[in-house]
Structure formats: structure tokens, C-alpha cells
C-alpha positions as CSV (number, residue, x, y, z in Angstrom):
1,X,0.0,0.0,0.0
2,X,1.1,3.2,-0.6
3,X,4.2,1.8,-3.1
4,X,7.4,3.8,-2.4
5,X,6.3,5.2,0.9
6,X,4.5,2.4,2.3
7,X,8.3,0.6,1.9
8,X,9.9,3.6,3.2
9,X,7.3,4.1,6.2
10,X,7.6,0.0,6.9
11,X,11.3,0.1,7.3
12,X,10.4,3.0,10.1
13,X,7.6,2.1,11.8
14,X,9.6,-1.0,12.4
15,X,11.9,0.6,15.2
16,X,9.9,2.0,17.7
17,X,11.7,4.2,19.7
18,X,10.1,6.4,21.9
19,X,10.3,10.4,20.9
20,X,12.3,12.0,23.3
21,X,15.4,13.4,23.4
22,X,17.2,10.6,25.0
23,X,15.9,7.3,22.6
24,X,17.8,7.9,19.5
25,X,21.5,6.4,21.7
26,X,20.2,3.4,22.2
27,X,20.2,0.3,20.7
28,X,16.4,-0.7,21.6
29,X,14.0,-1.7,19.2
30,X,13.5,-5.4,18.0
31,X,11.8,-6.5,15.0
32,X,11.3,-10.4,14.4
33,X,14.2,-11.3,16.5
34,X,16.2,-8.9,14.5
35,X,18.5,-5.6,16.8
36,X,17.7,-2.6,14.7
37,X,19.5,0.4,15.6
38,X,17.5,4.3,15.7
39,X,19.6,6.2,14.6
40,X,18.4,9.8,14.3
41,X,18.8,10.7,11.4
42,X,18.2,7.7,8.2
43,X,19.6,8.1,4.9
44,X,17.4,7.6,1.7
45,X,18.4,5.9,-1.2
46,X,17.1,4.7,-4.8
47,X,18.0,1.0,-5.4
48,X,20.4,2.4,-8.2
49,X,22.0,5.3,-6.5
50,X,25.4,4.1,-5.1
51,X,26.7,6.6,-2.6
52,X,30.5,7.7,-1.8
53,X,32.0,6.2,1.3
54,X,32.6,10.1,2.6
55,X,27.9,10.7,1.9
56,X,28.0,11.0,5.8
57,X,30.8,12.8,6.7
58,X,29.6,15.8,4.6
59,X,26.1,15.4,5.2
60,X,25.2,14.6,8.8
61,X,26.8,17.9,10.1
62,X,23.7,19.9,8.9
63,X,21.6,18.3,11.7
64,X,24.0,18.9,14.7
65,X,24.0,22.7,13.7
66,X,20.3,22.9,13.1
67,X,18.0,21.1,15.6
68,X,15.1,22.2,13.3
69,X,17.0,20.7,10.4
70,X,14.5,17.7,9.1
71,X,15.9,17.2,5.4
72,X,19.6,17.8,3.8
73,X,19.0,17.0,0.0
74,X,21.7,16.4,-2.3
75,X,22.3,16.1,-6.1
76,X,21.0,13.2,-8.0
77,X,24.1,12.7,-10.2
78,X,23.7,10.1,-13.2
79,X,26.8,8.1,-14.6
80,X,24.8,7.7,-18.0
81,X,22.8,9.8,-20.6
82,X,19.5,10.3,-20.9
83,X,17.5,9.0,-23.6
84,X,17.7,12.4,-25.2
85,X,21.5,12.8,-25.0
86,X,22.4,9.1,-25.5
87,X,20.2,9.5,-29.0
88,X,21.1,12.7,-30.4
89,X,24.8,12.2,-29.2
90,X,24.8,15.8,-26.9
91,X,25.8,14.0,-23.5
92,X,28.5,16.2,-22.3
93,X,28.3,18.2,-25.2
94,X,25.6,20.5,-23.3
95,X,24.7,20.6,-19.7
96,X,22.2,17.4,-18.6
97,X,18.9,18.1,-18.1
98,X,18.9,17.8,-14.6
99,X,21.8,20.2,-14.0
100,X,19.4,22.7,-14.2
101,X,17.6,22.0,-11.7
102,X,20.4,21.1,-9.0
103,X,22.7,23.0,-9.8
104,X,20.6,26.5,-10.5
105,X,17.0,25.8,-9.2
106,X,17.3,24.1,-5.9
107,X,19.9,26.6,-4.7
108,X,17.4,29.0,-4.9
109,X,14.8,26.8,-3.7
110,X,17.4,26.5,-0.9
111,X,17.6,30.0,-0.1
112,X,13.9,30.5,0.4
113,X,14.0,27.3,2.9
114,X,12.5,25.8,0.1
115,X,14.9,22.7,-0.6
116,X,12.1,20.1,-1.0
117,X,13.2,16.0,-0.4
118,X,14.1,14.3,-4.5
119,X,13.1,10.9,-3.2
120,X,17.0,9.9,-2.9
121,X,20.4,11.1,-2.5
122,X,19.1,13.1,1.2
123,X,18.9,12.4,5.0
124,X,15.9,13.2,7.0
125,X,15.5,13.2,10.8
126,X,13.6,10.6,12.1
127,X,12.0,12.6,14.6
128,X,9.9,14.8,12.6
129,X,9.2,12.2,10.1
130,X,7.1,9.9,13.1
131,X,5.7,12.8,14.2
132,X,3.6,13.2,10.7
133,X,3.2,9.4,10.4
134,X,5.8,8.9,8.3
135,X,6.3,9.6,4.5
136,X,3.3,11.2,3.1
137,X,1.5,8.7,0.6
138,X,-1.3,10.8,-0.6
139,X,0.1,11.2,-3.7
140,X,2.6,9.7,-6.2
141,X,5.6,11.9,-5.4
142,X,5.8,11.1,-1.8
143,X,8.8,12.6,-1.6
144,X,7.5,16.6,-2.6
145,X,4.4,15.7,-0.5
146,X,6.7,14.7,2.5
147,X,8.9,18.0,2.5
148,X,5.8,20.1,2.1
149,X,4.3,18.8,5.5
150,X,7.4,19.4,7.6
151,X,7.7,22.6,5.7
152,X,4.1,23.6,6.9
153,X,5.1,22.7,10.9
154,X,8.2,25.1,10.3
155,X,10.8,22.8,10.0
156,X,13.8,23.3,8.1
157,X,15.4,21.9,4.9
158,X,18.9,22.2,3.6
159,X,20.5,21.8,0.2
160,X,24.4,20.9,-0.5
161,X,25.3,21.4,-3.8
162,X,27.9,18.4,-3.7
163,X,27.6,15.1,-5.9
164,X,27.6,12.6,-2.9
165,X,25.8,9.7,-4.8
166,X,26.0,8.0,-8.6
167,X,23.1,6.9,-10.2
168,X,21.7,5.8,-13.3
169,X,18.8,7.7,-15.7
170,X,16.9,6.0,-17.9
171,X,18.3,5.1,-20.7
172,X,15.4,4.5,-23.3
173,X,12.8,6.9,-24.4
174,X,9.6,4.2,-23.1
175,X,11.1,4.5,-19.5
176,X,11.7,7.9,-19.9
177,X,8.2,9.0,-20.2
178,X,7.0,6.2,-17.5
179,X,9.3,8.3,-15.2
180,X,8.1,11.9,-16.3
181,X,4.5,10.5,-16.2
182,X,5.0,9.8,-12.7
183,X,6.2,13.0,-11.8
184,X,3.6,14.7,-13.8
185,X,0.8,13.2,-12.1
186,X,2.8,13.3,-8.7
187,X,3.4,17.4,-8.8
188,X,-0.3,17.7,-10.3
189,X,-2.1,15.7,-7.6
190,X,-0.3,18.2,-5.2
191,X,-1.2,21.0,-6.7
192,X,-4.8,20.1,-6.6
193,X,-5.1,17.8,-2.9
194,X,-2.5,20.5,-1.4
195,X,-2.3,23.4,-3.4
196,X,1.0,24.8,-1.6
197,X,-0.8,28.6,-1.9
198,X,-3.2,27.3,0.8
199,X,-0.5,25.5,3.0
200,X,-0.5,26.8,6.2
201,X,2.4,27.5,8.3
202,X,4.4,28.2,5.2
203,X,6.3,31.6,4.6
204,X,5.1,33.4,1.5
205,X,8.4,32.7,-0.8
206,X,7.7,28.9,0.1
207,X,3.8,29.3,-1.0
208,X,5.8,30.9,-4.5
209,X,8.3,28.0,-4.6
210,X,5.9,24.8,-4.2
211,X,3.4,26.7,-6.5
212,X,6.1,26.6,-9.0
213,X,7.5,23.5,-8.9
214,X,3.8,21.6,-9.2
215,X,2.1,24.2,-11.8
216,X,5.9,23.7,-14.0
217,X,4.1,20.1,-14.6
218,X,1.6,21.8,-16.9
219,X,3.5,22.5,-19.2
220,X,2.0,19.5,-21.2
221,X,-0.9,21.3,-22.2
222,X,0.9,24.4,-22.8
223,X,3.3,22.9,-25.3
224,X,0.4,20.9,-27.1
225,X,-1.1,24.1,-28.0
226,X,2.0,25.7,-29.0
227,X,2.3,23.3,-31.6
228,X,-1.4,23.4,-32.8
229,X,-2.0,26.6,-32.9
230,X,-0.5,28.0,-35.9
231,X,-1.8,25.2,-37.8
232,X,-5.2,26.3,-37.2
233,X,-4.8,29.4,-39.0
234,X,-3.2,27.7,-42.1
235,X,-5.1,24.8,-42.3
236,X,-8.6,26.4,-41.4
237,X,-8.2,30.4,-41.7
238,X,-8.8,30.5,-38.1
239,X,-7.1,33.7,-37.1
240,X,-5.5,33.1,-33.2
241,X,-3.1,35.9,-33.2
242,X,-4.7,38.9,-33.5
243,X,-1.7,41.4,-34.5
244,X,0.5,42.7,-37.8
245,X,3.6,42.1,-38.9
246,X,5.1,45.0,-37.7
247,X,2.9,44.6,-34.2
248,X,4.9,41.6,-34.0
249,X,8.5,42.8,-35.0
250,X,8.1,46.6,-32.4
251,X,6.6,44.4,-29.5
252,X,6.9,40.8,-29.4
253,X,9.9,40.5,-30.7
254,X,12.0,42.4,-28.5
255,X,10.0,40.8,-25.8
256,X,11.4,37.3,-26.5
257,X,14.4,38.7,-27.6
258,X,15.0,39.9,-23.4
259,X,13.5,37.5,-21.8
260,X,15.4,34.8,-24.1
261,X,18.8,37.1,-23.5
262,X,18.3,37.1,-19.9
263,X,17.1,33.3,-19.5
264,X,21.0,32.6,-21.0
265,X,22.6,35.0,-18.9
266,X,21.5,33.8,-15.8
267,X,21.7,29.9,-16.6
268,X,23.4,29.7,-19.9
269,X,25.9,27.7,-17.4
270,X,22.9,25.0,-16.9
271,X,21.0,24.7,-20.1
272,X,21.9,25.7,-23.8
273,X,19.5,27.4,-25.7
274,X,16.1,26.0,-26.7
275,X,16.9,22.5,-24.9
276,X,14.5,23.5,-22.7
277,X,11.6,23.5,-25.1
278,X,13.3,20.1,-26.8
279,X,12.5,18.3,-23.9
280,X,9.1,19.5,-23.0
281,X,8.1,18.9,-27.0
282,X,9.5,15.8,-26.8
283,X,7.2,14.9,-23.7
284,X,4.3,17.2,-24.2
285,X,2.2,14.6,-26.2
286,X,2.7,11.8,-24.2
287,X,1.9,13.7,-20.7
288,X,-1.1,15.1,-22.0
289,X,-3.2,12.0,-21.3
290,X,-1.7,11.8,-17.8
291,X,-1.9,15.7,-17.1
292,X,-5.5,15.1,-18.1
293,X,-6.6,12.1,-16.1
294,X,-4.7,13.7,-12.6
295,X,-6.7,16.9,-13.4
296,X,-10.2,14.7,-13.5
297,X,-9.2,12.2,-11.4
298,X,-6.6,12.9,-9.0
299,X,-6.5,10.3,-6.4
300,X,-6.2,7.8,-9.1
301,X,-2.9,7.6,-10.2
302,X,-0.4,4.7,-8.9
303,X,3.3,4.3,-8.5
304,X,5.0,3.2,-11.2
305,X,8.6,2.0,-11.0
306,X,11.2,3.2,-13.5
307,X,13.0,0.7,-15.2
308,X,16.8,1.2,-15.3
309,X,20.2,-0.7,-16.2
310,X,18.6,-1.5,-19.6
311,X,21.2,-2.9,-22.1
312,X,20.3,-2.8,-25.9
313,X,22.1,-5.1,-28.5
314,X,21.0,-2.9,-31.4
315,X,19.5,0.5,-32.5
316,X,15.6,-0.1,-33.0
317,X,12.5,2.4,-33.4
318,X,10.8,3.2,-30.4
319,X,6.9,2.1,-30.2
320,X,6.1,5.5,-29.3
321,X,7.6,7.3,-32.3
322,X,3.9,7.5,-34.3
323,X,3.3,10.7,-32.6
324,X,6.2,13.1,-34.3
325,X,5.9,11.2,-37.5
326,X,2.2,12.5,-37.7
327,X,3.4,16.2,-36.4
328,X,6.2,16.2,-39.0
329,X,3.6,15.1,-41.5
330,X,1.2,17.9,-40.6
331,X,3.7,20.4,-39.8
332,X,5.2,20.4,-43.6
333,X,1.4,20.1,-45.0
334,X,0.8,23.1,-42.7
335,X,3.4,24.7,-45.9
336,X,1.7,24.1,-48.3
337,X,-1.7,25.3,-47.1
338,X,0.1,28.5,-46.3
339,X,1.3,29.0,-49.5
340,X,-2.6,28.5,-50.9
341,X,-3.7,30.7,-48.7
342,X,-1.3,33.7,-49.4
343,X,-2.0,33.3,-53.3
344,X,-5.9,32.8,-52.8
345,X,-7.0,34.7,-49.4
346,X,-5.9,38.6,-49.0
347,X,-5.9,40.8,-46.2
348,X,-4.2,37.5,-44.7
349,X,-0.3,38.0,-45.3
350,X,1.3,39.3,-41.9
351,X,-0.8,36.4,-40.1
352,X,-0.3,33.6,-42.3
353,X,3.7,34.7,-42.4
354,X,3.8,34.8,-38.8
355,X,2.1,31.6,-38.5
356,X,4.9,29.8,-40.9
357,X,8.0,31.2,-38.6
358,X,6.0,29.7,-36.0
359,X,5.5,26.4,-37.6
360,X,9.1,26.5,-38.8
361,X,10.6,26.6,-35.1
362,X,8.4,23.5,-34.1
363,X,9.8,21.8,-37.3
364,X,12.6,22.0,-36.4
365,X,11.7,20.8,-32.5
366,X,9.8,17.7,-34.4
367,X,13.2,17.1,-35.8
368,X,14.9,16.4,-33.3
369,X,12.0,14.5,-31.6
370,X,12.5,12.2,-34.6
371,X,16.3,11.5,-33.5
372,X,15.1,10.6,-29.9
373,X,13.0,8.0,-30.4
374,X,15.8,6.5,-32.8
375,X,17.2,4.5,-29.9
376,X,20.7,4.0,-30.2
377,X,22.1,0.5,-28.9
378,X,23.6,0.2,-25.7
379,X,25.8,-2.5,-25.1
380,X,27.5,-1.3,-21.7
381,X,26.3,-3.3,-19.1
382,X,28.5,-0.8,-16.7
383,X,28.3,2.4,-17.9
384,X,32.1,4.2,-17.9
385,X,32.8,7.3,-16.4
386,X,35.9,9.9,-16.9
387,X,38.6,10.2,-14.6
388,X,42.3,11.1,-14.2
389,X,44.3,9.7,-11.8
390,X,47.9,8.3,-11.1
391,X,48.1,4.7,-10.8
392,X,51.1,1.9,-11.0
393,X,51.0,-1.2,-13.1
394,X,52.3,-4.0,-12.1
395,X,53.1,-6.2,-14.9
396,X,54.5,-9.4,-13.6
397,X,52.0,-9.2,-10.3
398,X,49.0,-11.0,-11.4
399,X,48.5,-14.3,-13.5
400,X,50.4,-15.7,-16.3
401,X,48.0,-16.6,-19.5
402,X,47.9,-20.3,-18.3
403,X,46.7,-19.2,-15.1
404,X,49.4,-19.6,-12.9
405,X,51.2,-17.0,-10.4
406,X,53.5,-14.7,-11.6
407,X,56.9,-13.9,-9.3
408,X,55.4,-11.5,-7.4
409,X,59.5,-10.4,-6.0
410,X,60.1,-9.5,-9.9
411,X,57.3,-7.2,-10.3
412,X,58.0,-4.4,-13.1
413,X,56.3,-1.1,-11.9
414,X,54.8,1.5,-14.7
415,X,53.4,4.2,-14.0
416,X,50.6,5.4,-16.0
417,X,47.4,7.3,-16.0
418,X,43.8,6.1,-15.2
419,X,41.2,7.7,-17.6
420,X,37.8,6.0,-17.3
421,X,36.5,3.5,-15.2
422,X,33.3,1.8,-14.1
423,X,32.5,-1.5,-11.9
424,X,33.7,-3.6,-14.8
425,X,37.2,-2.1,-15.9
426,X,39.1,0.3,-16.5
427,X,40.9,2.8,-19.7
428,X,44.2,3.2,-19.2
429,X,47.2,5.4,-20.6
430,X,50.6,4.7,-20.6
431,X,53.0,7.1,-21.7
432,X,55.8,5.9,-23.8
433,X,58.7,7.8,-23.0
434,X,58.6,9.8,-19.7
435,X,60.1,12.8,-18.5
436,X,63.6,12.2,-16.3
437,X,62.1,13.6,-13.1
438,X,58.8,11.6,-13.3
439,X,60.8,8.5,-13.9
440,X,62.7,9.0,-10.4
441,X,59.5,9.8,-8.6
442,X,58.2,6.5,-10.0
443,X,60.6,4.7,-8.9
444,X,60.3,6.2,-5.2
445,X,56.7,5.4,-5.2
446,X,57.2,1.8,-6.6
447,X,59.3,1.3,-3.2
448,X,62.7,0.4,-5.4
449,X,61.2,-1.9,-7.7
450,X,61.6,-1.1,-11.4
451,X,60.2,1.5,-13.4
452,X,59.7,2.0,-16.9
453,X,58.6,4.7,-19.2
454,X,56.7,2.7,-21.5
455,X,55.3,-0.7,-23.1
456,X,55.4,-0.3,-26.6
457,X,55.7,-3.7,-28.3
458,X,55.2,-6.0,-24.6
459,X,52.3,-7.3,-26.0
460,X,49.9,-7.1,-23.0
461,X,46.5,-8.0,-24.6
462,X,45.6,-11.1,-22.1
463,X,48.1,-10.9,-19.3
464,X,46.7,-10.3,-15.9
465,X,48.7,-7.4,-13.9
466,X,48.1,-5.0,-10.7
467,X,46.9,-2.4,-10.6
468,X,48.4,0.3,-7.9
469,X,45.7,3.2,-7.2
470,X,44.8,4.6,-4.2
471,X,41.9,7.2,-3.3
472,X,42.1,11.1,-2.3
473,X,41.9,10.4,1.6
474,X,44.9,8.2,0.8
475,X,43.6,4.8,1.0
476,X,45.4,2.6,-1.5
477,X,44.4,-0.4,-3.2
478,X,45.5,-3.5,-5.4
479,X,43.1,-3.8,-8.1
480,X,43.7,-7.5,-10.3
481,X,42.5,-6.8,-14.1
482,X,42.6,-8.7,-17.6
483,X,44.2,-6.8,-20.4
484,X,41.5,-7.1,-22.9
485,X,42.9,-4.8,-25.5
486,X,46.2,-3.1,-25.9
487,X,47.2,-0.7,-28.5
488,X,50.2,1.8,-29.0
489,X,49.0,5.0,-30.4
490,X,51.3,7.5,-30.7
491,X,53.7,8.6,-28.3
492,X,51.6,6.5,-25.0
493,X,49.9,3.2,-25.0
494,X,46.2,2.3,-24.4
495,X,45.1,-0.5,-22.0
496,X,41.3,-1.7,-22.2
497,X,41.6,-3.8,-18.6
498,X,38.8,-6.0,-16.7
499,X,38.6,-6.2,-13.7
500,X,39.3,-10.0,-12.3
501,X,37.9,-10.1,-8.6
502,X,38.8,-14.1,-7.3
503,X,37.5,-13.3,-3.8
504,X,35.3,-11.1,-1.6
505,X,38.0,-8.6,-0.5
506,X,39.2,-7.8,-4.1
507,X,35.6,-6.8,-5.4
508,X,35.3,-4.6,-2.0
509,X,38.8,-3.1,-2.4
510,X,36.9,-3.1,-6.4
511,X,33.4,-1.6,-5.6
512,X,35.4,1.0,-3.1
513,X,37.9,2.4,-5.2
514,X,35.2,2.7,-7.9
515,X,32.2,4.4,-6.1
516,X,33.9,5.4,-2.7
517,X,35.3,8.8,-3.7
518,X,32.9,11.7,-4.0
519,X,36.1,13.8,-5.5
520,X,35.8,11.7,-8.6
521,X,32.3,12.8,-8.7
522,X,33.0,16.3,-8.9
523,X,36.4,15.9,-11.6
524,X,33.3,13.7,-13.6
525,X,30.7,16.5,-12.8
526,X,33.2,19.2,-13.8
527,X,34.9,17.8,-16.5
528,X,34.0,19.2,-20.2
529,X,32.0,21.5,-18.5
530,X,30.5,23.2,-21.9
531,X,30.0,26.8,-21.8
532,X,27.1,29.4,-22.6
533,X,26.3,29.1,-26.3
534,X,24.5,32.4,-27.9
535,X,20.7,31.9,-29.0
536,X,21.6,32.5,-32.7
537,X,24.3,29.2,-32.2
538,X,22.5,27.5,-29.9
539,X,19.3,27.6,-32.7
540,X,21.9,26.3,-35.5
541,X,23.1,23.6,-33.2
542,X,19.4,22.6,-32.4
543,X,18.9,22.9,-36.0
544,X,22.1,20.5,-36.7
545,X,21.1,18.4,-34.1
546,X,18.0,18.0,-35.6
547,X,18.6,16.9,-39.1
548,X,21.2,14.9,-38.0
549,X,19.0,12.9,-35.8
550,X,16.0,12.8,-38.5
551,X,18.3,11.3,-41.0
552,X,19.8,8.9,-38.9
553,X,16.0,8.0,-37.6
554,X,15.1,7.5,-41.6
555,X,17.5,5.6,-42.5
556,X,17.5,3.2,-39.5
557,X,13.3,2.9,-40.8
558,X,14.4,2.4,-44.4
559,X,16.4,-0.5,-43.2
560,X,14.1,-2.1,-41.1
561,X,11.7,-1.7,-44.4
562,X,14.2,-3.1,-46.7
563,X,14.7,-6.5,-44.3
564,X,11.2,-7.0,-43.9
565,X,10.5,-7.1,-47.7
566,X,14.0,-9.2,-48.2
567,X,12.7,-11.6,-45.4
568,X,9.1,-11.6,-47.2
569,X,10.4,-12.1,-50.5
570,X,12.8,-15.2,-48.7
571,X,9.6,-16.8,-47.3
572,X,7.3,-16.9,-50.3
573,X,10.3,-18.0,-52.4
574,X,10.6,-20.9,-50.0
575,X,6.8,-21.3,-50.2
């Protein structure tokens, strides 16, 4: 009952402790047979967010300086692209869609006392959440519902602006709208059961701040018109903007024009140019239905999980492409009727030319809808991650190729340079000639074994070695890997290594060195960091975007066509 927060609120309500001051330092509650411990505060956590060994250390001070304090969110911080980005090739080309929103929004929601609980990645205080029964279940986004109820008894919430936890987003464009569904109808329901303006016991900014962040989900509705709209005036003569050309170009214009220029100066940082609208078109159709049925219905919706982790062995169409096909259809049709009705109607020229500017900018949004729902194969089943680090190779430390021990005592030490990594292996770099001084500092860090510069021409693909790393607190670690590929490209060497666990203590030391480390989550965070793009590029490289993702969505269709006829043609030869 109650999906999400009925687990959450069953894992509580199993420790009873009592709610005074005193009950949280004991070790006292019991639950079939099993010692629980209450701790005061508990730390939340989605099944696929993996937090860094150090999430407490920066977290739980909040609560000792705060006694009000019943929330510290922090980012949600994804490892792998979106459905949008993995499909039209942008990840880390522009900022992620969510950086937006952590990295500009909730600061300000955080300055307003706003900072409202994500559903993961945050730490809430026990002892405020049993005093409202636990995680609110109303709706279907608990976790807004939750912070909105503590905010209302003037509690206190905190945001750190710190990637503490790595997780994964979906990675097709089907689980991508089951997620944005949810939310949807989640933000909506509160809007209507708890409209945040009505809230009592909030402060007026946090009235603003909830009213925002649930009426945002509208934007369904307000996108489906967008699109519509000028088509009613080309196809049907149905005049729905009511001004001249020149109207348009003294007051309109410049209006966009500002608020467009100022929307980039104050989060260019966080969101190119017209991304923004990309993924609200890209949603709008599909949320419709569910903006709809929360609006008529809104105690109706249920939980749905998001499905995650999903590998894909080749590029396919998505099932819920028919919808830009048809808009794309209709949107160059909408042309042509134009063009009729500037050679047959007159008195109609400023509308209908406004009307196909319009209709050209959601062409070009279709566009790039068509390269979405193109999904691109994904063969990763661990997705890889940059990074640059020092590290030490051991060559003759791990296994022979027949399996058998190497001679540990004549271990050869190189030292080379970690560039991407993930819970399965590891990229490596391996300079082939290195500088007199680095070679000397090698060799005092290999503790007098021998150092080399370089590999070129060992031959390493399928020899098991060592690898010598060791963390930013200074914890080191002996990691055994496979060479799997190994290629000498120009003046350094490239290892493709996996990892080779035999026991328990090497896929801790494995899993620790990999996700212990929030630092690595802010070199990955930081890393390629694009910059502010003007409106005029950022349009071109929409429009770019755009093509290329059509073309690469038709020609993936034409050869799914041309195998169906070839496998018809097969069958009723065979017949």
C-alpha cells in the first residue's frame, strides 16, 4: 500500500523508539528477532543510487548545527545519458537536463528554505518524520508531498550542492516517459489535494516556490497548443493571433528577444538554448493523457517503477515514435496550405507569415524529436565514467595466461594514467617515454622496484597485472584486471583492462575504489563543463542536431523496411 512510501514508512515504523530526546543512543528496538538500531537521522536511497563512502561525513553535520533541520538534499548525479542525450549524441556536449535543476533551481529553492526531499540522495530526521506518520502517501511523489508537510510545521530543509551519490537515468525513451508521467501526475495531484498557496504554516516565498515546482508540470498542455496553434490558422483560416507584422516585430519580438537574453545570462551555465523547449516537446504529447486524467481524477494515479540498467544489442525504433511522425507530416502540409492561402486569401499576409515562422521553429523541435526516439544500442552493461588519476601497473604481479602465479619479487612497476573507469574495468594510458624527473618519482613510489617509461611492443592484450591506485583520503588499493585490449597509439599506449575479482576482498577493495570517492564525482561533474552558447548558435546547433537525428531516424526505418520485404520475398520463395 502506498508503493514507495509504504516501503519507506515500513522500514520506520519497524523501530519503535520512543520520541524524546534521549531514545535515539540506544540500541532498543527489536523486530522479528532482529536488533535494529535508531539512529536519528536515516539516509534515503534509490535502489540504483550508489553513494560515496565520505555521503556522511559531509552530510550529517547539517543536523547537529540545526535542531530544526528535518531534510539535507543532495544532487542526484547520473553516470549515464539520458535517452535524449544518448540519442542525439549531446551528453557532455551540453549541460544534462537535470543540472538545471540542481545545480541552479534548488539553490534558490534552498535559499527560500525551500529545498524540498528528490526521493534519494538526502537524509531526513527521524523525529519529525514519526511525528507526521511517516512519508506522506497521498500522492505519487511522496517525496514533494513529505517535504511540504514538515515545511508547513516550520521545519527546516537544507541543500548541499555536492555530488555525494551516482546513479543511473533511464536510458530508453519508453522508461523515460513512465518516469516523467509519474512525476507529472505526482506534482499535479499536489497542486490540486495540497495546493502549496493554501498550505499553512508556510512563509510566502515557500507558498511561491511549491506553487512553481507543481504548476511547471503543466507544461504539457501548454506545449500541445503551441504546436497546434498555428496550424489552425493555415489549415482552417482561423485567425489566433490577432496582430500585424510590424505589431509583432516593435513588440513581441524584442519581448522574447529579453527575456530569451536574460534566461542565457543567468543559466546559460545550466541549459543551452532551446533544450529547454526540446524536452518539454519531446514529452508534451505523451503527458497530456496523464496531465489530463490527474486533473479529472486525481486520487487515481499509482506508482510506477522506473525501469533502469537496460542494455540494448542494437538500434531499434521506439513504439512511441507515431506521434512526431504525424506532427512532421502535418507540420510540412501546414506549408503548403500556407502558400494556398497567401496566393488565394488577401488581407491575410502578416498572419499567415507569422504563423509559418512559427511552424518553422516547431519543425525544427519535431526534428529532433525524430532523432530521440531512434534508440541507439547500448551494449554497456556498466556504464564508464571519466577520470584522471595516477596509478602503477604492475606487470609481472597478477597471472600468467595459463593461469598460474606470476613472481610477485620481480614485479615491473609503470606508472601510467587512469582515464575512465566503471564496476567492470578500466581505460588506461601509458606514456611511452617519460620525463627524467617523473621517472625518479616512480621509482620512489614503486618502493625500489623497477620502473619503466613505457610498453610499446610487450604485447599485453591477455596478461593479468596489478593495478596500484589509491583514493584522495589516501587509502590505497590493489586492483587485479585482464588486459583485454592493448594498442600503442602514438607517443603512449592504451590498455582496455577488466577487472578479475577471485574473492570477496578484491571486489570490495573493487566496488570502493570505484564508487567510494565523492572527489571523482566532482572531476566527472566538472569535467567538459560546456560553456554558454548564444541563442543564434545554440538555434543552428538545435537545427544541426536536428537533421542529423531525422536522417539517422530515416535511414534506420528504411532498413528495417528493406529487411522485412527481403525476409518476405525469402519466405514466399521458400513457399
Amino acid at each position: 500500500m502506498s508503493a514507495k512510501a509504504g516501503n519507506l514508512n515500513e522500514s520506520l515504523m519497524s523501530c519503535e523508539c520512543r520520541l524524546d530526546e534521549d531514545a535515539f543512543d540506544k540500541m532498543s528496538c527489536i523486530n522479528e528477532g532482529i536488533h535494529q538500531g535508531c539512529g536519528e537521522v536515516i539516509l534515503i536511497l534509490d535502489c540504483d543510487h550508489v553513494p560515496a563512502r565520505d555521503f556522511l561525513q559531509h552530510t550529517v553535520g547539517f543536523f547537529l548545527q540545526d535542531p530544526n533541520l528535518f531534510l539535507l538534499q543532495t544532487p542526484h548525479f547520473f553516470i549515464n545519458p539520458d535517452p535524449v542525450e544518448k540519442n542525439l549524441e549531446t551528453f557532455r556536449k551540453s549541460p544534462s537536463e537535470n543540472e538545471m535543476f540542481y545545480a541552479a533551481i534548488h539553490p534558490g529553492l534552498d535559499f527560500w528554505n525551500a529545498s524540498f526531499f528528490c526521493g534519494s540522495a538526502a537524509i531526513l530526521r527521524r523525529k519529525f518524520l514519526l511525528e507526521v506518520g511517516g512519508i506522506a502517501g497521498q500522492t505519487i511523489t511522496e517525496d514533494a508531498e513529505t517535504a511540504l508537510g514538515l515545511h508547513a510545521r516550520g521545519y527546516n530543509s537544507a541543500y548541499l550542492l555536492k555530488p555525494l551519490i551516482i546513479g543511473l537515468t533511464p536510458e530508453t525513451f519508453d522508461d523515460f516517459i513512465v518516469q516523467r508521467s509519474r512525476w507529472a501526475q505526482g506534482m499535479i495531484q499536489i497542486f490540486l489535494l495540497k495546493n502549496p498557496l493554501f498550505q499553512k504554516g508556510l512563509t510566502i516565498f515557500q507558498k511561491i516556490c511549491y506553487f512553481n515546482s507543481s504548476f511547471f508540470w503543466f507544461f504539457g498542455i501548454a506545449r500541445s497548443v503551441f504546436f497546434i496553434s498555428p496550424l489552425v490558422l493555415l489549415f482552417f483560416g482561423l485567425k489566433i493571433y490577432n496582430a500585424s507584422l510590424m505589431q509583432v516585430l516593435g513588440f513581441a519580438v524584442p519581448h522574447l528577444a529579453a527575456a530569451y537574453l536574460l534566461s542565457n545570462y543567468l543559466f546559460g551555465r545550466y541549459r543551452h538554448p532551446f533544450f529547454s523547449e526540446l524536452y518539454e516537446t519531446i514529452q508534451s504529447f505523451y503527458l497530456l493523457p496523464a496531465i489530463i486524467s490527474a486533473i479529472l481524477k486525481p486520487r487515481s494515479p499509482v506508482f510506477v517503477v522506473t525501469p533502469k540498467a537496460v542494455s540494448l544489442k542494437k538500434d531499434f525504433i521506439s513504439h512511441l515514435a507515431a506521434p512526431f511522425y504525424i506532427m512532421l507530416f502535418l507540420a510540412i502540409a501546414a506549408y503548403i496550405a500556407g502558400v494556398y492561402r497567401l496566393l488565394t486569401i488577401p488581407g491575410v499576409f502578416d498572419s499567415i507569415i507569422l504563423c509559418m515562422l512559427w511552424n518553422t521553429f516547431n519543425v525544427v523541435m519535431v526534428l529532433s524529436c525524430l532523432g530521440v526516439v531512434w534508440e541507439k544500442r547500448q551494449m554497456r552493461a556498466m556504464h564508464r565514467f571519466a577520470t584522471d588519476e595516477n596509478v602503477f601497473l604492475d606487470l609481472k604481479g597478477g597471472k600468467s595466461k595459463d593461469g598460474n602465479s606470476k613472481d610477485k619479487d620481480s614485479g615491473v612497476m609503470v606508472s601510467a594514467t587512469l582515464f575512465d573507469l566503471s564496476l567492470s574495468g578500466a581505460g588506461i594510458r601509458i606514456n611511452s617515454t617519460m620525463p627524467e624527473i617523473e621517472k625518479n618519482n616512480s621509482m620512489k613510489m614503486a618502493e625500489n622496484n623497477t620502473t619503466v617509461g613505457g610498453i610499446r611492443g610487450l604485447g599485453l592484450t591477455g596478461e593479468h597485472i596489478i593495478i596500484h591506485a589509491k583514493d584522495s583520503y589516501g587509502n590505497r588499493y590493489s586492483l587485479p584486471v585482464e588486459v583485454k585490449q592493448h594498442r600503442d597509439k602514438g607517443d603512449h599506449s592504451i590498455l582496455g583492462c577488466l577487472f578479475t575479482a577471485t574473492n570477496q576482498a578484491d571486489m570490495t577493495d573493487i566496488i570502493n575504489f570505484v564508487y567510494g570517492d565523492s572527489s571523482r564525482w566532482k572531476f566527472f561533474s566538472q569535467r567538459g563543463k560546456t560553456a554558454p552558447v548564444g541563442y543564434v548558435s545554440g538555434f543552428l546547433l538545435l537545427i544541426k542536431t536536428g537533421i542529423i537525428g531525422t536522417l539517422t531516424n530515416f535511414r534506420g526505418v528504411s532498413y528495417i523496411v528493406f529487411d522485412n520485404i527481403k525476409n518476405y520475398m525469402i519466405q514466399n520463395k521458400g513457399a
